[in-house]
Residue frames relative to the residue before (quaternion, step in Angstrom):
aa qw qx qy qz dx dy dz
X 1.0000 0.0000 0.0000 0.0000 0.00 0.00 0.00
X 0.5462 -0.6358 0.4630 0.2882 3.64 -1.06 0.93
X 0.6424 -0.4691 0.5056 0.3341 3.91 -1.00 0.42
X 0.7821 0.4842 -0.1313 0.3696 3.24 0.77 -1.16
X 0.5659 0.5530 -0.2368 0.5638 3.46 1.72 -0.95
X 0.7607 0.3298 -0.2785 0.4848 3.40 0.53 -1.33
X 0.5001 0.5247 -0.4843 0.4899 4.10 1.00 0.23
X 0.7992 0.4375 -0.1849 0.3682 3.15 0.63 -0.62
X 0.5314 0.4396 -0.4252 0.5861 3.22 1.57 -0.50
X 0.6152 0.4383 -0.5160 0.4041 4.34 0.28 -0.73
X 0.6960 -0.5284 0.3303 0.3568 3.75 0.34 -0.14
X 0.5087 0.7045 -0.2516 0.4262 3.62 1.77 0.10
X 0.0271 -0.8131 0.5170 0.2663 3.41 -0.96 0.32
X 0.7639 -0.5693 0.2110 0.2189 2.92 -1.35 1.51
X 0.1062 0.8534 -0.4835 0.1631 3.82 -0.41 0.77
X 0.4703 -0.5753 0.3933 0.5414 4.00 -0.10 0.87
X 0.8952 0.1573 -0.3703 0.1916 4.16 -0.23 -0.09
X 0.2077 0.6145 -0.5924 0.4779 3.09 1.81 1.06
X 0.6833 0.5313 -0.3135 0.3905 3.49 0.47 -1.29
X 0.6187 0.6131 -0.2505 0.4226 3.33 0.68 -1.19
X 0.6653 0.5870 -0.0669 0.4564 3.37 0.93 -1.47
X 0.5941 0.5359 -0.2078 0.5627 3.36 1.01 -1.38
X 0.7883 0.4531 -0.2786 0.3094 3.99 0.17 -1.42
X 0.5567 0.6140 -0.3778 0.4128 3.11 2.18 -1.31
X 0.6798 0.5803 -0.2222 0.3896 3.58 1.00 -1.20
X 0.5759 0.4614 -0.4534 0.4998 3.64 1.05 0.00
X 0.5896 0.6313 -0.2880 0.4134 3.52 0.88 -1.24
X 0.7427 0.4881 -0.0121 0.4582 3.12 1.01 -1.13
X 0.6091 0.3113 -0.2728 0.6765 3.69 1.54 -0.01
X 0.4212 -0.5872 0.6887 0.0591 3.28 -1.32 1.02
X 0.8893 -0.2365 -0.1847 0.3450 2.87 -1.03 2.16
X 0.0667 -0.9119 0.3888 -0.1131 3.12 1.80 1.07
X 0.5046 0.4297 -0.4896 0.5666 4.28 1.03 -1.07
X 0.7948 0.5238 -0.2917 0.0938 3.82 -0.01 -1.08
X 0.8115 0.1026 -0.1802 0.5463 3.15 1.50 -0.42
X 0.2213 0.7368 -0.5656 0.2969 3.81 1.38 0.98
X 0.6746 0.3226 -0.4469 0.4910 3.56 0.48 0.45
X 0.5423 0.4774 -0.4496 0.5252 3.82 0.53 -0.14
X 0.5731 0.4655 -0.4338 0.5164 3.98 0.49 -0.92
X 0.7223 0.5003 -0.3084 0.3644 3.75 0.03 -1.06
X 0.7305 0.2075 -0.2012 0.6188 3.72 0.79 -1.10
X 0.2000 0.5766 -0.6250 0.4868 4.08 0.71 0.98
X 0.8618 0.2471 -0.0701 0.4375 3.44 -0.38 -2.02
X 0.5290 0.4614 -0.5442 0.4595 3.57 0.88 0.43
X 0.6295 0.4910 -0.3172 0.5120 4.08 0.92 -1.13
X 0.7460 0.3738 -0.3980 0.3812 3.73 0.63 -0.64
X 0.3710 0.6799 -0.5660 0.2823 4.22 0.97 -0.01
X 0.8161 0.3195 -0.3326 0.3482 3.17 -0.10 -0.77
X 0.7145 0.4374 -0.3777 0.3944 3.45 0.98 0.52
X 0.4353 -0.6810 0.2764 0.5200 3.13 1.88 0.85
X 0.5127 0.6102 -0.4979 0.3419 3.64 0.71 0.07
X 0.0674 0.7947 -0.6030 0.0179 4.09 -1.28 -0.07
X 0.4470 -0.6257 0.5958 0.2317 3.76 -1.66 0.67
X 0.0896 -0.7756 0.6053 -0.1550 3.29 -0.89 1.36
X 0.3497 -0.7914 0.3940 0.3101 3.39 -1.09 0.53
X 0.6299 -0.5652 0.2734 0.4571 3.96 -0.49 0.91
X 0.2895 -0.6567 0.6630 0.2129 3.60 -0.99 0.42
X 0.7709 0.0400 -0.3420 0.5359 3.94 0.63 -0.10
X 0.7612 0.2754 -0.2379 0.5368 4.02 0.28 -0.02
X 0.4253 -0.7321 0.4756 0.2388 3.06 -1.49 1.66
X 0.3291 0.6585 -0.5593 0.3811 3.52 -0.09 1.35
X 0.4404 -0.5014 0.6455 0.3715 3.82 -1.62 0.53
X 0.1371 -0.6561 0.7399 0.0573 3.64 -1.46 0.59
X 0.3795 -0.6769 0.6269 0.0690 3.29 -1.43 1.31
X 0.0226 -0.8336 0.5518 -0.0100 4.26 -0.34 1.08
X 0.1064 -0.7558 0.6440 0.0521 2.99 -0.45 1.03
X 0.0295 0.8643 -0.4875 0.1206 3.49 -0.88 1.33
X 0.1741 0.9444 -0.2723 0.0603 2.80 1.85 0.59
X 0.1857 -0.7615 0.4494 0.4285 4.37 0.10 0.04
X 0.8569 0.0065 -0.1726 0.4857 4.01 0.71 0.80
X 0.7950 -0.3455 0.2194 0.4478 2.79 -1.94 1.95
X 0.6416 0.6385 -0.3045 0.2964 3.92 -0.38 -1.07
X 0.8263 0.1556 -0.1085 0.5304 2.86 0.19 -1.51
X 0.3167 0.6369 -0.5329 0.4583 3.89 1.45 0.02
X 0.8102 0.3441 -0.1517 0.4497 3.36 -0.18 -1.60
X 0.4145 0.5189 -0.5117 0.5451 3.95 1.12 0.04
X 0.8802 0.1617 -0.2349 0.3795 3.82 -0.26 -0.84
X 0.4657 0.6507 -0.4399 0.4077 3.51 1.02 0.13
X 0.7090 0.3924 -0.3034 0.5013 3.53 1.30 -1.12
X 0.7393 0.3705 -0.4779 0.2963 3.81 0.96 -0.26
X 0.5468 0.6517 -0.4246 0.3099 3.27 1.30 -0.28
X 0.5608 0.4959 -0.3053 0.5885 3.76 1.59 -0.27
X 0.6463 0.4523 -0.4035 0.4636 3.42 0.92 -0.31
X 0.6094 0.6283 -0.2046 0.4382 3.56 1.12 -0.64
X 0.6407 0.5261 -0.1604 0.5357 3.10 1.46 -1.05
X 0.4892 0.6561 -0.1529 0.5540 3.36 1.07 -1.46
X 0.8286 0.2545 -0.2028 0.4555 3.93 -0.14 -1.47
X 0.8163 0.1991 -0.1860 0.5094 3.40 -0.02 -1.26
X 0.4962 -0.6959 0.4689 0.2227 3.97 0.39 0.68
X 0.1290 0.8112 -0.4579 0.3400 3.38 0.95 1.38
X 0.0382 -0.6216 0.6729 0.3991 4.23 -0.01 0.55
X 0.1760 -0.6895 0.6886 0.1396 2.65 -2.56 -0.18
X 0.1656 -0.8829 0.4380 0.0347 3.72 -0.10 0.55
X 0.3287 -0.8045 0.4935 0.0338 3.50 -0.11 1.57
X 0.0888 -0.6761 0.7036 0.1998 3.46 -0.54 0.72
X 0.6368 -0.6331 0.3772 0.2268 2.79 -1.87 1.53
X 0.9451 0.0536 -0.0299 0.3210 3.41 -0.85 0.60
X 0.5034 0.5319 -0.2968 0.6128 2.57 1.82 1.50
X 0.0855 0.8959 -0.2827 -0.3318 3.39 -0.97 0.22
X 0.1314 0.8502 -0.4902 0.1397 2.30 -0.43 1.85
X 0.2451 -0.7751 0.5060 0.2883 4.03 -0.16 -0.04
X 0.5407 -0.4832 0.6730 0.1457 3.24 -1.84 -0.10
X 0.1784 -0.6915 0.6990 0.0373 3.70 -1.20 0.30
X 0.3818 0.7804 -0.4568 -0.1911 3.37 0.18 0.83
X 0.7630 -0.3247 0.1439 0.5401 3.65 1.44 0.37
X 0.7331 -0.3687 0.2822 0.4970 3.56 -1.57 -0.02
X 0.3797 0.6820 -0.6247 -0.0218 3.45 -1.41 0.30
X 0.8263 -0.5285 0.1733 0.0890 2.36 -1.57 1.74
């Protein structure tokens, strides 16, 4: 998938330090060719729970936001983002008392 498509599919338009930003984050995910298409159809399954994959504003990493407006649909994207995590052996890293995740890549 082009830089530009997958900027455009997270909800961003494409600019040299989105771009810039974007390349730091591949570098920066572990085994990143392998599961940049699971990350993409993640934040397509998590819309309808107002929830979505974004790229970090202070760490070079995709972040998972769950922003849901009820418990339900909270616990709707919490279970796919563990399912996601769970299938395509992706780590993930909850910040504490937040919901938010980490992306940090394939592992084995």
């Amino acid at each position: 998938m082009q830089k530009e498509a997958m900027l455009t599919q997270l909800g961003y338009v494409p600019n040299d330090a989105l771009l810039k930003q974007l390349e730091r984050i591949e570098e920066n995910t572990a085994g990143y060719e392998k599961i940049k298409k699971h990350i993409m159809d993640l934040h397509d399954h998590l819309k309808v729970d107002d929830s979505y994959v974004a790229m970090s504003n202070s760490n070079d990493f995709f972040k998972i936001k769950v922003e849901s407006p009820s418990v339900e649909m909270a616990e709707g994207a919490h279970e796919k983002i563990r399912h996601f995590s769970q299938k395509y052996k992706v780590a993930v890293n909850k910040l504490e008392n937040k919901n938010t995740y980490y992306i940090l890549g394939f592992s084995n």
